[in-house]
N, C-alpha and C positions, 0 to 999 in steps of 0.2 A: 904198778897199777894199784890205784885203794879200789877199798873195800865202797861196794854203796852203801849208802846210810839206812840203816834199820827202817821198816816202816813206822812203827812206832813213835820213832824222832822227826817222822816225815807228816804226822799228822799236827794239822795247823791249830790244832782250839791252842795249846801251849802259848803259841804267839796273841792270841786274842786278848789274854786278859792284861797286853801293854796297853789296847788300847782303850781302855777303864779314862776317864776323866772326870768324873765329877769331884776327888782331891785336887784338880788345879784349882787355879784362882778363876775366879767367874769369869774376867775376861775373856779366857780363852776354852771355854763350854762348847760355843759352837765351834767352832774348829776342832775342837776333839770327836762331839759329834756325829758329826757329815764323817770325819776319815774312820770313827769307828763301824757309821754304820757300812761305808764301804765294804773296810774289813769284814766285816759280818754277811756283806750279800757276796764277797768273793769266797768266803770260806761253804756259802751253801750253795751255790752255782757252777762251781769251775771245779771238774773233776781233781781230785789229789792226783799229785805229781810234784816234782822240781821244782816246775817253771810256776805254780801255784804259790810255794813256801817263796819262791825269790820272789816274787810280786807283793805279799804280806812283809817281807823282811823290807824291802823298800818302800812299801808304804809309810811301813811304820817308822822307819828315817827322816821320810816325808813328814810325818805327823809331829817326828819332834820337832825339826826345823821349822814347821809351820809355828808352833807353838812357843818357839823359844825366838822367832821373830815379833810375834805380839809381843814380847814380855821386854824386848832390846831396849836399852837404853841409851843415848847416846849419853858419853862423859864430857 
C-alpha cells in the first residue's frame, strides 16, 4: 500500500504558476488566459483534495495542447 501524499505536495498554487502566459507568442494570449483564469477560479472554489490537483494537472495538459495546436504547422 503507498503512503498518501504529504499535504503540503497536495496544495495546488505550485501548479498555478504553469499557467503564467504572457512569455508565449501573442497568438496564443488568449488561450493561455481563459485556461489560466480557470485555473485560478478552480484553485479558489473547489475544496483541496485529489480530485482538485487531478483537474488542475489535466487542465494544464489541456492548456498545452491547446496551445501548441495554435502554433502547429503543417510541413
Amino acid at each position: 500500500m503507498t503512503e498518501p501524499p504529504r499535504p503540503d505536495l497536495l496544495h495546488s498554487h505550485g501548479i498555478l504558476q504553469f499557467f503564467a502566459y504572457e512569455h508565449f507568442p501573442p497568438e496564443t494570449h488568449e488561450v493561455g488566459r481563459m485556461f489560466g483564469e480557470l485555473a485560478q477560479w478552480i484553485e479558489s472554489s473547489i475544496p483541496s483534495n485529489m480530485q482538485k490537483w487531478a483537474a488542475l494537472e489535466k487542465l494544464l495538459e489541456s492548456k498545452d495542447c491547446a496551445v501548441r495546436a495554435l502554433l502547429f504547422r503543417r510541413e
